[in-house]
N, CA, C and O atoms as a Maestro MAE file, in Angstrom:
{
 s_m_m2io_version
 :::
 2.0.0
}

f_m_ct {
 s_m_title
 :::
 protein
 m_atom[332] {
  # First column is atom index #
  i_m_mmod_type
  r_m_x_coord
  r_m_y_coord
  r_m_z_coord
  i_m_residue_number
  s_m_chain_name
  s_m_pdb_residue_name
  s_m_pdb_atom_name
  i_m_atomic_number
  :::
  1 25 -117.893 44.917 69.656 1 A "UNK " " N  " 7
  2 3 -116.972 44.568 70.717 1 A "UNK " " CA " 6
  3 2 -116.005 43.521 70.167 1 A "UNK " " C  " 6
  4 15 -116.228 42.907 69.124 1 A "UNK " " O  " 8
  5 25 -114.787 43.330 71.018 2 A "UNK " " N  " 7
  6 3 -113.856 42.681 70.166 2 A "UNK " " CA " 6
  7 2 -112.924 42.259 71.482 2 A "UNK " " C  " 6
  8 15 -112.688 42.993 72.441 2 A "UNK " " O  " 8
  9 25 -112.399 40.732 71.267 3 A "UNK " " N  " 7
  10 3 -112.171 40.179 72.149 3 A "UNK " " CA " 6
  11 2 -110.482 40.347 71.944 3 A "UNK " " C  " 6
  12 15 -109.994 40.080 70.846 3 A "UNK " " O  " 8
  13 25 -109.526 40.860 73.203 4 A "UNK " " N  " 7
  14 3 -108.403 40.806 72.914 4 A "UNK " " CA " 6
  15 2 -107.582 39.839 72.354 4 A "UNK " " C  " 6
  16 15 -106.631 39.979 71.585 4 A "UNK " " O  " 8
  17 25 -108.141 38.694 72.907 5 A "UNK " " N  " 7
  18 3 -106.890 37.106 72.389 5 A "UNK " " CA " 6
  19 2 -107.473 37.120 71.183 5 A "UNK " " C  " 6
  20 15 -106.746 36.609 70.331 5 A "UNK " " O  " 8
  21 25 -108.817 37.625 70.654 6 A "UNK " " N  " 7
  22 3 -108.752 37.345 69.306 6 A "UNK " " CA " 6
  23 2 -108.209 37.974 67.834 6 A "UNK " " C  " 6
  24 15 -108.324 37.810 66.619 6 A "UNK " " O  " 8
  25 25 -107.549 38.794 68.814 7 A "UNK " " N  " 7
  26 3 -106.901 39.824 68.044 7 A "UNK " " CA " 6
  27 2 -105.535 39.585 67.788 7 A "UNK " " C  " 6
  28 15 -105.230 38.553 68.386 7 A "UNK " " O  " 8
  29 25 -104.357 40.154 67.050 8 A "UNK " " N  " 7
  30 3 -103.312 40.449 67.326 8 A "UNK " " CA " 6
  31 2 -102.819 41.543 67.720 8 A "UNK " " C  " 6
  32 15 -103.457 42.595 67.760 8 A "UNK " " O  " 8
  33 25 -101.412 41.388 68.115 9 A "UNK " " N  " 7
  34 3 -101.105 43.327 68.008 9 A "UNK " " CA " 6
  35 2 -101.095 43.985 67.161 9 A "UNK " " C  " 6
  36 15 -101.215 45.139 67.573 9 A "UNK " " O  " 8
  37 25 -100.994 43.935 65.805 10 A "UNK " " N  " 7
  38 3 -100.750 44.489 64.516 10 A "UNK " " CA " 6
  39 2 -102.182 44.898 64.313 10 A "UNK " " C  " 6
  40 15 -102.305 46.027 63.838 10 A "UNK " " O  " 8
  41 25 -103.454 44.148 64.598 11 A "UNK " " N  " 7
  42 3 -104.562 44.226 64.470 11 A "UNK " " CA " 6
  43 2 -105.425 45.376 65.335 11 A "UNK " " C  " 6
  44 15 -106.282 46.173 64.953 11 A "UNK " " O  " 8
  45 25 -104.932 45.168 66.460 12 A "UNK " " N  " 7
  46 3 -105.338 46.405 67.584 12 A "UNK " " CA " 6
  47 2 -104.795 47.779 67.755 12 A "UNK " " C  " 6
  48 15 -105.430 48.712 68.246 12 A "UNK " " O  " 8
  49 25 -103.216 47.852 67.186 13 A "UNK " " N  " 7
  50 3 -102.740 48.767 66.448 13 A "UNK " " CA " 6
  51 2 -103.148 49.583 65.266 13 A "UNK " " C  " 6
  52 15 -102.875 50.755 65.006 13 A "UNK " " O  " 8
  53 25 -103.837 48.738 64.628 14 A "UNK " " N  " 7
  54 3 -104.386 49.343 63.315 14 A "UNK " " CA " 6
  55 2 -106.001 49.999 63.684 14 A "UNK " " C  " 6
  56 15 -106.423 51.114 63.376 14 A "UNK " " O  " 8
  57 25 -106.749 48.855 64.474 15 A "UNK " " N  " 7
  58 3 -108.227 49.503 64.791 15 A "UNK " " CA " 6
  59 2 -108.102 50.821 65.510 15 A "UNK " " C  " 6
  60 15 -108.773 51.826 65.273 15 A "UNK " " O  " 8
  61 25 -106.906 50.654 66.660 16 A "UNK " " N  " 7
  62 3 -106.548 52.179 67.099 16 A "UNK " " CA " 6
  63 2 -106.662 53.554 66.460 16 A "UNK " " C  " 6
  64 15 -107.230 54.632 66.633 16 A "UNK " " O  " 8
  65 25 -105.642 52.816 65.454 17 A "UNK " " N  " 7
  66 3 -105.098 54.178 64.363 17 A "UNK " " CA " 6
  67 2 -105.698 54.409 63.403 17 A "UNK " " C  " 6
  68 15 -105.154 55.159 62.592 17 A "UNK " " O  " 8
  69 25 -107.017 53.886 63.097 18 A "UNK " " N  " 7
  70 3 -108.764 54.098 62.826 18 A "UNK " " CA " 6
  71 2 -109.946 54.014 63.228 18 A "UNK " " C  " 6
  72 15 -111.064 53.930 62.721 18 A "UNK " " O  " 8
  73 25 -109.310 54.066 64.668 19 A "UNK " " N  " 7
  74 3 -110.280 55.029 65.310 19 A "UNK " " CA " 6
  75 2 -111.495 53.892 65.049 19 A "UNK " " C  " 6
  76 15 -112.612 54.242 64.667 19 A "UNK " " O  " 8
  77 25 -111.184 52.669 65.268 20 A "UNK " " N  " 7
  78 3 -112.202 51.672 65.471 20 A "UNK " " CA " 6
  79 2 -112.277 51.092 66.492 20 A "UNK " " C  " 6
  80 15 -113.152 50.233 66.605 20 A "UNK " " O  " 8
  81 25 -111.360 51.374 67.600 21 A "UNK " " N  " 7
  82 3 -111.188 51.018 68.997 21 A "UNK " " CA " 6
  83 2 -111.043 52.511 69.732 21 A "UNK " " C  " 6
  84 15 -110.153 53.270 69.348 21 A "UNK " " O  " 8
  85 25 -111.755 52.815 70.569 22 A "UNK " " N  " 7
  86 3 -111.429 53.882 71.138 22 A "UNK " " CA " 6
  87 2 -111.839 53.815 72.996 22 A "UNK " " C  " 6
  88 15 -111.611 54.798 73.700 22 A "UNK " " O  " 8
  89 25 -112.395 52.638 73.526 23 A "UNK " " N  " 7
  90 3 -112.101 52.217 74.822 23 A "UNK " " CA " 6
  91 2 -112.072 50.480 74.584 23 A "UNK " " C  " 6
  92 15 -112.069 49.583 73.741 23 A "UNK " " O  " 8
  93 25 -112.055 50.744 75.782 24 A "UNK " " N  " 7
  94 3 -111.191 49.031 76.675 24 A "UNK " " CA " 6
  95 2 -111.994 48.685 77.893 24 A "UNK " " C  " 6
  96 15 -112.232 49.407 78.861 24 A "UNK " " O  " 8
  97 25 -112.389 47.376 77.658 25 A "UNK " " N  " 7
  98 3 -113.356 47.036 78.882 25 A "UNK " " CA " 6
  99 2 -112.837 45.438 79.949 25 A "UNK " " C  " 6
  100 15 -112.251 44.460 79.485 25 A "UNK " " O  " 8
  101 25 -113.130 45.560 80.922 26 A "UNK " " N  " 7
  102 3 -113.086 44.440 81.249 26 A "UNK " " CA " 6
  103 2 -114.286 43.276 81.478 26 A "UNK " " C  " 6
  104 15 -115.026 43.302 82.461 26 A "UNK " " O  " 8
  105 25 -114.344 42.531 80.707 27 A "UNK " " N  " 7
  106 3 -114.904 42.029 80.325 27 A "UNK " " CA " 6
  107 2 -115.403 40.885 81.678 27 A "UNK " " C  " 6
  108 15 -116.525 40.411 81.500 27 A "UNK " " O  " 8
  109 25 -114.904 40.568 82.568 28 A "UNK " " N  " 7
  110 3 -115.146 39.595 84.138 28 A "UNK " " CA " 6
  111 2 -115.885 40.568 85.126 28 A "UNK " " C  " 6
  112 15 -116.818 40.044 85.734 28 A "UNK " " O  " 8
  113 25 -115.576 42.203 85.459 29 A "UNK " " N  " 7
  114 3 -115.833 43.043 86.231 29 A "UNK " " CA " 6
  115 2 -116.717 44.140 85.304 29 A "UNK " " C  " 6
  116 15 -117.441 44.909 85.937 29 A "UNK " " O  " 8
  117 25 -116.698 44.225 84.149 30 A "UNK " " N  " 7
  118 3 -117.638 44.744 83.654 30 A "UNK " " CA " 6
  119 2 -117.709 46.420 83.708 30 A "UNK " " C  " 6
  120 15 -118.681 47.142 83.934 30 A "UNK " " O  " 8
  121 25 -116.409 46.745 83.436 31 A "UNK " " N  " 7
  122 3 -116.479 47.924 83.960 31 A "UNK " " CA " 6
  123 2 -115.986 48.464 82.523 31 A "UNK " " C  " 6
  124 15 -116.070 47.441 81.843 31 A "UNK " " O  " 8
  125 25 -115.414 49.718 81.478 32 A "UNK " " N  " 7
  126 3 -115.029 50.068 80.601 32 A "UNK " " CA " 6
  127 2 -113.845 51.260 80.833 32 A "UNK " " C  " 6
  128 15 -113.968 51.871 81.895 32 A "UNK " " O  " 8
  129 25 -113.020 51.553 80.202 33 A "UNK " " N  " 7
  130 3 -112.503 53.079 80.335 33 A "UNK " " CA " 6
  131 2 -111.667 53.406 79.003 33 A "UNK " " C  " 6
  132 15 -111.795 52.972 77.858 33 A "UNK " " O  " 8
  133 25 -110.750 54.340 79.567 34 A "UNK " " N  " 7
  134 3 -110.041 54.829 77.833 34 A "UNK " " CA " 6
  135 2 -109.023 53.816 78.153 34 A "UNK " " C  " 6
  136 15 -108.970 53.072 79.132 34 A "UNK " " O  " 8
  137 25 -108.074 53.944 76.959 35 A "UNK " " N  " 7
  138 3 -107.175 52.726 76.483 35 A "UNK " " CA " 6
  139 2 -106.202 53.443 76.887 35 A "UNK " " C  " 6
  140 15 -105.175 52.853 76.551 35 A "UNK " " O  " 8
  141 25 -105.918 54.532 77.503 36 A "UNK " " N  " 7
  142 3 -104.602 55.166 78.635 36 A "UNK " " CA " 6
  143 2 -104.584 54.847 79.926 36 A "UNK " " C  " 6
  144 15 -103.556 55.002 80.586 36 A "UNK " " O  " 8
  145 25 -105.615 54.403 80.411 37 A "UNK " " N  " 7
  146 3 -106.112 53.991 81.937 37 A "UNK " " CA " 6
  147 2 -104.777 53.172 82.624 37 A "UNK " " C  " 6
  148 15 -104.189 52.252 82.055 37 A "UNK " " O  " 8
  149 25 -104.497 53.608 83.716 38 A "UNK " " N  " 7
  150 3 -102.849 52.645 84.097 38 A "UNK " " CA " 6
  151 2 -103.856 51.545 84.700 38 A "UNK " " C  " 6
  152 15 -103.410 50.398 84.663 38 A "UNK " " O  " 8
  153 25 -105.099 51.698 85.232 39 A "UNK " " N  " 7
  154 3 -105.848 50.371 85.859 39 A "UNK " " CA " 6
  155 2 -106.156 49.061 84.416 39 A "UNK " " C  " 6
  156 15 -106.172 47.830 84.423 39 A "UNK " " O  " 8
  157 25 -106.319 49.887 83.538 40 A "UNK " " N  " 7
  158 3 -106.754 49.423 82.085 40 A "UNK " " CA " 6
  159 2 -105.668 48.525 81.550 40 A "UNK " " C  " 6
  160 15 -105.826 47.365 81.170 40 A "UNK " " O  " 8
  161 25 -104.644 49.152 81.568 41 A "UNK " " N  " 7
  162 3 -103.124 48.500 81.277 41 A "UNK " " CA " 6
  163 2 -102.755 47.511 81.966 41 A "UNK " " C  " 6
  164 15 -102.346 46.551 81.313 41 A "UNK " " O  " 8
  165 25 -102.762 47.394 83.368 42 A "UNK " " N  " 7
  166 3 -102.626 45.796 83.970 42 A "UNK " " CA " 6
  167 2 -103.774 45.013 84.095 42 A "UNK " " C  " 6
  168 15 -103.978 44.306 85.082 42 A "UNK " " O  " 8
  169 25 -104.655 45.116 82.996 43 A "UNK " " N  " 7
  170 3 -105.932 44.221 83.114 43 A "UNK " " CA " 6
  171 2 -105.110 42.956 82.196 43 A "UNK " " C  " 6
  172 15 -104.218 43.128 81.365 43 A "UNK " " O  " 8
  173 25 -105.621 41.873 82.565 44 A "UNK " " N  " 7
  174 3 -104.754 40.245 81.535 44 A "UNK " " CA " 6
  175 2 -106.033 40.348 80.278 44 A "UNK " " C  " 6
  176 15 -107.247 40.398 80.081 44 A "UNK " " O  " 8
  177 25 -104.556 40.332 79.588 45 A "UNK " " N  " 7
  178 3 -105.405 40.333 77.861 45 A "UNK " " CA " 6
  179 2 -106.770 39.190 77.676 45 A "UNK " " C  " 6
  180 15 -107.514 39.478 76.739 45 A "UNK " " O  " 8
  181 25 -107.084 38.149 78.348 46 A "UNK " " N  " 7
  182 3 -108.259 37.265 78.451 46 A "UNK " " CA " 6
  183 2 -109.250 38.012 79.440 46 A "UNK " " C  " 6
  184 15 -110.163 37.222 79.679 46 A "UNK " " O  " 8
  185 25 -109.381 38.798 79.883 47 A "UNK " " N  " 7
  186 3 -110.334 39.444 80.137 47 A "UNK " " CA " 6
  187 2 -111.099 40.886 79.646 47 A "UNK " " C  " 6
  188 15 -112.125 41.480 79.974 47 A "UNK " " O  " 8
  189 25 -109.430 41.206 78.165 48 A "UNK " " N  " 7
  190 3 -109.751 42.622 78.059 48 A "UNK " " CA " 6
  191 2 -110.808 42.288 76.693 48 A "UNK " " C  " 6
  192 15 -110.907 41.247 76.043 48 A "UNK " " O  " 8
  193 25 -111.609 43.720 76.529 49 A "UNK " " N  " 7
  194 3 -112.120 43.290 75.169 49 A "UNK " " CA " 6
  195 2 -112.652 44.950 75.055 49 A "UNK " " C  " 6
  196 15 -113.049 45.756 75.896 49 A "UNK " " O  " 8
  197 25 -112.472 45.001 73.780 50 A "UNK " " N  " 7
  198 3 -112.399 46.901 72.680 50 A "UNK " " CA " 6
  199 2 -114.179 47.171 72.395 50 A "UNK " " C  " 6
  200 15 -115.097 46.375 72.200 50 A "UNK " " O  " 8
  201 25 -114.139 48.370 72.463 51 A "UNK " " N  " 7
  202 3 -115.135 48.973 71.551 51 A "UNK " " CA " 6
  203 2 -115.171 50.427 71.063 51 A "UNK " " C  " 6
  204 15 -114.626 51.475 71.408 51 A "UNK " " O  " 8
  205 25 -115.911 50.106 70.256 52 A "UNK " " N  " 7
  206 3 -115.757 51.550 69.343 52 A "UNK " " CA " 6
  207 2 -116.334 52.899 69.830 52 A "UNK " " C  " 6
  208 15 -116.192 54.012 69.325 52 A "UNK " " O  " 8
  209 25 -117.020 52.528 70.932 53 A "UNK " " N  " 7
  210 3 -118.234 53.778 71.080 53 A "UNK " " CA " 6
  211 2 -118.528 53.298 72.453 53 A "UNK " " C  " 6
  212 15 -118.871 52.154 72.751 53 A "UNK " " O  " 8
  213 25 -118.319 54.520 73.427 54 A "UNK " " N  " 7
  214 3 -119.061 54.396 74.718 54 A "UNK " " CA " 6
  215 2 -120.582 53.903 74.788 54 A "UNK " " C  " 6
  216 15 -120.925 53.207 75.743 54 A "UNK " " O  " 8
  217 25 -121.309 54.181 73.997 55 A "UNK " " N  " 7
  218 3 -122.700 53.484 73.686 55 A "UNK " " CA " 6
  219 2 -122.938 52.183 73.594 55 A "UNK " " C  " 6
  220 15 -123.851 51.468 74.008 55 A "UNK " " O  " 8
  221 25 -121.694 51.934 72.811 56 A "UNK " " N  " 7
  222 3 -121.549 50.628 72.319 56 A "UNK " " CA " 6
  223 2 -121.354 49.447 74.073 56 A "UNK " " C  " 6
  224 15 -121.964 48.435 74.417 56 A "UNK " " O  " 8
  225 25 -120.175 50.289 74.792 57 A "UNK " " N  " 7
  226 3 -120.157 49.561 75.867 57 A "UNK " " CA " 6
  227 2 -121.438 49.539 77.006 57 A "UNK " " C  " 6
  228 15 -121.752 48.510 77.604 57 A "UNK " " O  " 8
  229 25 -122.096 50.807 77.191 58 A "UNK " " N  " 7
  230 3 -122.840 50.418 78.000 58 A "UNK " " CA " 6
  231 2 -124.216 49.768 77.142 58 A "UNK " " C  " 6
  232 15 -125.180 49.595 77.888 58 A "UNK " " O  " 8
  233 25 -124.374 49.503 76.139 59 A "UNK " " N  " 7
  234 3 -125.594 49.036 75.859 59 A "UNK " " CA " 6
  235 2 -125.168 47.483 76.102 59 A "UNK " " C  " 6
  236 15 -126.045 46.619 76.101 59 A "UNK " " O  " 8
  237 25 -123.627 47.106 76.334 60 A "UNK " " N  " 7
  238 3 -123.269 45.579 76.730 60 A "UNK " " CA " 6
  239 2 -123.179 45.384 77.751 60 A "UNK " " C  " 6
  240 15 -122.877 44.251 78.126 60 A "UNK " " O  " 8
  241 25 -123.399 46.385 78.622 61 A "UNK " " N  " 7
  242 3 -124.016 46.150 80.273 61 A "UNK " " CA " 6
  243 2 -122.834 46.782 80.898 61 A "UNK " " C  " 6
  244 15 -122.922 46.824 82.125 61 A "UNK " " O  " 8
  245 25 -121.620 47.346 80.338 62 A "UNK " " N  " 7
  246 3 -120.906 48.000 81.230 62 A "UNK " " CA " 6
  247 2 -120.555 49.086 81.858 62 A "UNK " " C  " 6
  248 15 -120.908 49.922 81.026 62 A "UNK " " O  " 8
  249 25 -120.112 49.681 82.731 63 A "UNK " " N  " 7
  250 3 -120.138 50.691 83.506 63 A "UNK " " CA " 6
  251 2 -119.089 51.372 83.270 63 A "UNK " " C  " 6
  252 15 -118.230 50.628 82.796 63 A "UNK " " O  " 8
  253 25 -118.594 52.859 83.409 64 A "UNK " " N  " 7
  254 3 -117.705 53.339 83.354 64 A "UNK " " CA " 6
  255 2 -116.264 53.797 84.611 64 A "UNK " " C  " 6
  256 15 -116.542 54.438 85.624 64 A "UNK " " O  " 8
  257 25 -115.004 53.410 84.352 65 A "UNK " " N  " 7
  258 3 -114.295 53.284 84.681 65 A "UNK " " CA " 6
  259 2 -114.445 54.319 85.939 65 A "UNK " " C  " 6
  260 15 -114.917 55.388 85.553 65 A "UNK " " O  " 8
  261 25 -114.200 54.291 87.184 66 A "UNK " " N  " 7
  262 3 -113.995 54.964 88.561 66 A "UNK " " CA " 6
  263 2 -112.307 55.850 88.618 66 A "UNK " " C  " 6
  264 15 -111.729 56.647 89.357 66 A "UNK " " O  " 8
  265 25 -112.139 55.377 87.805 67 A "UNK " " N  " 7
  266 3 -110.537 55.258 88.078 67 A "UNK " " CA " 6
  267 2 -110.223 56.859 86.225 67 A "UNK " " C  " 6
  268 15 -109.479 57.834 86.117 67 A "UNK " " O  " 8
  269 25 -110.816 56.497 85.683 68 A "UNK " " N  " 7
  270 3 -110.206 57.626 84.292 68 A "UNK " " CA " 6
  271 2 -110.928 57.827 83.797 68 A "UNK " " C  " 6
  272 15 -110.676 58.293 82.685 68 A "UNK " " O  " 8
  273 25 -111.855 57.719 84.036 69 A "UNK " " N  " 7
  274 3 -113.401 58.674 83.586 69 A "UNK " " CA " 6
  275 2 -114.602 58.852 84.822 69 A "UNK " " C  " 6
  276 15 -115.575 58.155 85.111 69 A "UNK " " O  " 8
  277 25 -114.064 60.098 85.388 70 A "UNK " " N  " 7
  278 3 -114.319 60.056 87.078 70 A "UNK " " CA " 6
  279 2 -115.714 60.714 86.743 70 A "UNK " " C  " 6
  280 15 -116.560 60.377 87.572 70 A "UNK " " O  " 8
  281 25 -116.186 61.548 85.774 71 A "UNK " " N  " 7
  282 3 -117.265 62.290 86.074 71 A "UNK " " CA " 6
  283 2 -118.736 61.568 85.215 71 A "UNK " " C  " 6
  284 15 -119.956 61.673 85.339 71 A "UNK " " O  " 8
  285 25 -117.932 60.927 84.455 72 A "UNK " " N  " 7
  286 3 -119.171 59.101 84.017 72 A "UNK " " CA " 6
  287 2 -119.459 58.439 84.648 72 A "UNK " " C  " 6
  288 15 -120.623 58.089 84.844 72 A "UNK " " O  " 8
  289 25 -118.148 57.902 85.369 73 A "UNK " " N  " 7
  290 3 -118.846 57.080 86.954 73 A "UNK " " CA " 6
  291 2 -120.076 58.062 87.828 73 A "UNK " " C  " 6
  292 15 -121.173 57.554 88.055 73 A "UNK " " O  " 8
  293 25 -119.872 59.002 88.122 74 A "UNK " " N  " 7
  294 3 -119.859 59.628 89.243 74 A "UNK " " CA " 6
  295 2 -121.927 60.024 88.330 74 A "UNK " " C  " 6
  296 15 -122.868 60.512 88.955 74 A "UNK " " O  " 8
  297 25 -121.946 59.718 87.277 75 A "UNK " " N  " 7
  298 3 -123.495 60.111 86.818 75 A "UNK " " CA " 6
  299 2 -123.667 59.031 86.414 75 A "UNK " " C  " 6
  300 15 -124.671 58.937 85.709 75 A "UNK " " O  " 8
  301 25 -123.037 58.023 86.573 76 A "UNK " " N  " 7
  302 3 -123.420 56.553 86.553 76 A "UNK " " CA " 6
  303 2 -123.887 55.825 87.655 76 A "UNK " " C  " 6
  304 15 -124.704 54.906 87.581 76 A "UNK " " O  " 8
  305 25 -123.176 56.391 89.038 77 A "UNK " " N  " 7
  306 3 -123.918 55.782 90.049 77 A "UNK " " CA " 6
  307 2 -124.624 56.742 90.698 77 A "UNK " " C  " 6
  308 15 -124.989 56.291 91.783 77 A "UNK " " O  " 8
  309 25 -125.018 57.966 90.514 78 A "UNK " " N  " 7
  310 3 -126.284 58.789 90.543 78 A "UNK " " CA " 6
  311 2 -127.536 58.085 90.244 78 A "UNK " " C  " 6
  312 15 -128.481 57.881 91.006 78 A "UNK " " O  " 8
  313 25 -127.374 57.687 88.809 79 A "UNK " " N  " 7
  314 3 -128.683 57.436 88.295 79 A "UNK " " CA " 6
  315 2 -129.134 56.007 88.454 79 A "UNK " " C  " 6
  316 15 -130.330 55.784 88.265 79 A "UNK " " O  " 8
  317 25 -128.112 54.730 88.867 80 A "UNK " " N  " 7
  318 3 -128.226 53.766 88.667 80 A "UNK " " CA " 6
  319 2 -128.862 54.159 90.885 80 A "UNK " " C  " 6
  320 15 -129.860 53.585 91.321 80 A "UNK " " O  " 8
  321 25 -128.392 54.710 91.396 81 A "UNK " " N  " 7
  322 3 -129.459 54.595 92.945 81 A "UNK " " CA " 6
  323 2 -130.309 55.704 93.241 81 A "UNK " " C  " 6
  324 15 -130.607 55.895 94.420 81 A "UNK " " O  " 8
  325 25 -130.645 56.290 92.555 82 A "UNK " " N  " 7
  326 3 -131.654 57.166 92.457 82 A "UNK " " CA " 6
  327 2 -132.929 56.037 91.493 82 A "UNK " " C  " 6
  328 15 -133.996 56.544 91.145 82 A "UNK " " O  " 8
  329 25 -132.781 55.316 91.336 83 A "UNK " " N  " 7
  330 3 -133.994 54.877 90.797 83 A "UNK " " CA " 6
  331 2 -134.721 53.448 91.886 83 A "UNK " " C  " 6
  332 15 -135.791 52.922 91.579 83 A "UNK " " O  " 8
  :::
 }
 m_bond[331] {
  # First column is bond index #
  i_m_from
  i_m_to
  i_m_order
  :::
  1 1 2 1
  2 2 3 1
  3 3 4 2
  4 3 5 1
  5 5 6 1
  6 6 7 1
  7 7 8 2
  8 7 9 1
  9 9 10 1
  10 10 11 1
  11 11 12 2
  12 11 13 1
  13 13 14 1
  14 14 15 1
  15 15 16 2
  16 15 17 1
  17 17 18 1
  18 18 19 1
  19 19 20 2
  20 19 21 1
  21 21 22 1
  22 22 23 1
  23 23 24 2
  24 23 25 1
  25 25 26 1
  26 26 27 1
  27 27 28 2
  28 27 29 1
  29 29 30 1
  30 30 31 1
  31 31 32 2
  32 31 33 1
  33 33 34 1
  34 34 35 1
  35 35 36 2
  36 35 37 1
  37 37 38 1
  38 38 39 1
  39 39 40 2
  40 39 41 1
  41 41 42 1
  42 42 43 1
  43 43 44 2
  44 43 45 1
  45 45 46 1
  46 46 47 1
  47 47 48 2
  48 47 49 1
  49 49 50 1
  50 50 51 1
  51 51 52 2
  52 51 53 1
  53 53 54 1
  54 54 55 1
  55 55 56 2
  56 55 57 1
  57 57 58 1
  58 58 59 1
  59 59 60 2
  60 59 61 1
  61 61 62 1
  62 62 63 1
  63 63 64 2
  64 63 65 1
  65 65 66 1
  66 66 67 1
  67 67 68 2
  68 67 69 1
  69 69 70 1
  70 70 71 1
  71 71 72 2
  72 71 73 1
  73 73 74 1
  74 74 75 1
  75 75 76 2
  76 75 77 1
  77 77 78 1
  78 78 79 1
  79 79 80 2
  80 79 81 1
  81 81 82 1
  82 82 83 1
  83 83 84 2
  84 83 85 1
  85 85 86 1
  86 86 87 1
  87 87 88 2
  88 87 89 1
  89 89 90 1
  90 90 91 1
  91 91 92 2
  92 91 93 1
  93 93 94 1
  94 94 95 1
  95 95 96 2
  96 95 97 1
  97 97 98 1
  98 98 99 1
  99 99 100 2
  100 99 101 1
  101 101 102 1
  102 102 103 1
  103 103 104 2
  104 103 105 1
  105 105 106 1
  106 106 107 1
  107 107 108 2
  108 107 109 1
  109 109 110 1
  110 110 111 1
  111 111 112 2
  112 111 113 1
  113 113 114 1
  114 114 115 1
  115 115 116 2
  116 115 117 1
  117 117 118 1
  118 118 119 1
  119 119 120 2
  120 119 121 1
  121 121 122 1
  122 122 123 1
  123 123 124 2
  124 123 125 1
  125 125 126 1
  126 126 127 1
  127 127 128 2
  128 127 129 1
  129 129 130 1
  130 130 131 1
  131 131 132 2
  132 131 133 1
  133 133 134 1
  134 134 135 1
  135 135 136 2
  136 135 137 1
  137 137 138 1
  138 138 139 1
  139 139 140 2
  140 139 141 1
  141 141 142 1
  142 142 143 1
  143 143 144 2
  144 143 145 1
  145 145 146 1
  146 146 147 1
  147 147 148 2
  148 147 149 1
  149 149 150 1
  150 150 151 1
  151 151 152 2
  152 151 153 1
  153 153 154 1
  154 154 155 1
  155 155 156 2
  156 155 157 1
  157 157 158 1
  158 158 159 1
  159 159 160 2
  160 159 161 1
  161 161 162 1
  162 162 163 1
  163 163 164 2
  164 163 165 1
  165 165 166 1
  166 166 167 1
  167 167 168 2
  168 167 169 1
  169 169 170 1
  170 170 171 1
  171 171 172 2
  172 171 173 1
  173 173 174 1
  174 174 175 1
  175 175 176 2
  176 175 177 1
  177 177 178 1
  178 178 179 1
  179 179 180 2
  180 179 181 1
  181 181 182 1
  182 182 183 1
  183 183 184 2
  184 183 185 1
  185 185 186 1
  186 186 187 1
  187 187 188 2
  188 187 189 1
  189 189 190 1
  190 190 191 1
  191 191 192 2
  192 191 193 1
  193 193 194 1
  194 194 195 1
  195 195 196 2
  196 195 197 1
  197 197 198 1
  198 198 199 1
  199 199 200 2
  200 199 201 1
  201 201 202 1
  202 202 203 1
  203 203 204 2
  204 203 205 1
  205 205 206 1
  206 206 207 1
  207 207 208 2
  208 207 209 1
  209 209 210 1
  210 210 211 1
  211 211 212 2
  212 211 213 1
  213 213 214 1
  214 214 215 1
  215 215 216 2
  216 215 217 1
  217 217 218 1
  218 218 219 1
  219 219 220 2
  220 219 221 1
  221 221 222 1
  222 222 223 1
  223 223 224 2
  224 223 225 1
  225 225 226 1
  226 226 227 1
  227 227 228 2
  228 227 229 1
  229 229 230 1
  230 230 231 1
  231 231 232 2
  232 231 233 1
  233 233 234 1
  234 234 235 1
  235 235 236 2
  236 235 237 1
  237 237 238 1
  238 238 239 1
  239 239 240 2
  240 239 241 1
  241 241 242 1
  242 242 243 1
  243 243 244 2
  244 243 245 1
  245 245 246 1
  246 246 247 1
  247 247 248 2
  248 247 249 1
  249 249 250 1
  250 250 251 1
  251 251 252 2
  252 251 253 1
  253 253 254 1
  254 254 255 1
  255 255 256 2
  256 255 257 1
  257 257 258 1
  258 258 259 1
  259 259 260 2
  260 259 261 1
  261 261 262 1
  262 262 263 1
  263 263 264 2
  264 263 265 1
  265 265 266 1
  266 266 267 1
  267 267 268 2
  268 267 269 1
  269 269 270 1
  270 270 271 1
  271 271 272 2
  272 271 273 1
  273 273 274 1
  274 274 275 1
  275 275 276 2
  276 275 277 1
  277 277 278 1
  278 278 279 1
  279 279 280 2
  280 279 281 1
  281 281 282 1
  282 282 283 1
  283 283 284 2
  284 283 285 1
  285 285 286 1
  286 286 287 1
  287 287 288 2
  288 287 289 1
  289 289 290 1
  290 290 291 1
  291 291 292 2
  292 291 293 1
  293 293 294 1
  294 294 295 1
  295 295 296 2
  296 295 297 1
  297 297 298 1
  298 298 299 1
  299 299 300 2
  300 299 301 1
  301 301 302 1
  302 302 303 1
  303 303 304 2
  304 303 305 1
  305 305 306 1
  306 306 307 1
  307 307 308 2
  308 307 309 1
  309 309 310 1
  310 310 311 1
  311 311 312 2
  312 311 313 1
  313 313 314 1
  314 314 315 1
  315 315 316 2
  316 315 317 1
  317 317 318 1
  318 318 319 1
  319 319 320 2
  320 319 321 1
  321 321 322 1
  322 322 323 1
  323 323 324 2
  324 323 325 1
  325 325 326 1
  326 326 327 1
  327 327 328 2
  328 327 329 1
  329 329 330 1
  330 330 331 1
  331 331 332 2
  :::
 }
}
């Protein structure tokens, strides 16, 4: 995981374009999605923070986006009240 302010743009540009960033989380609400998300895009860069692997985010406790990854949520809160 990787914290936006600690990044630059040149830096997040590049992890992009190797495919070393491939979602975006918010890091206060705890939620994750893809890095096209228009909810994703007005998140403030001190709360955003990257990872490489959907695995990667929920093994850091986060949930998947409601908003651009509708059918992850939607077996995310299946399983999280079914138990």
């Amino acid at each position: 995981m990787w914290y936006h302010q600690q990044l630059t743009k040149r830096a997040v540009a590049t992890k992009i374009r190797r495919q070393q960033i491939v979602l975006a989380g918010n890091r206060t609400l705890k939620i994750y999605g893809t890095l096209t998300c228009c909810s994703g895009k007005r998140m403030q860069p001190a709360s955003r923070v990257f990872f490489h692997s959907e695995a990667e985010a929920l093994e850091m406790g986060y949930r998947p986006c409601g908003h651009c990854m509708v059918e992850k949520y939607r077996e995310w809160i299946y399983s999280t009240h079914r138990k």
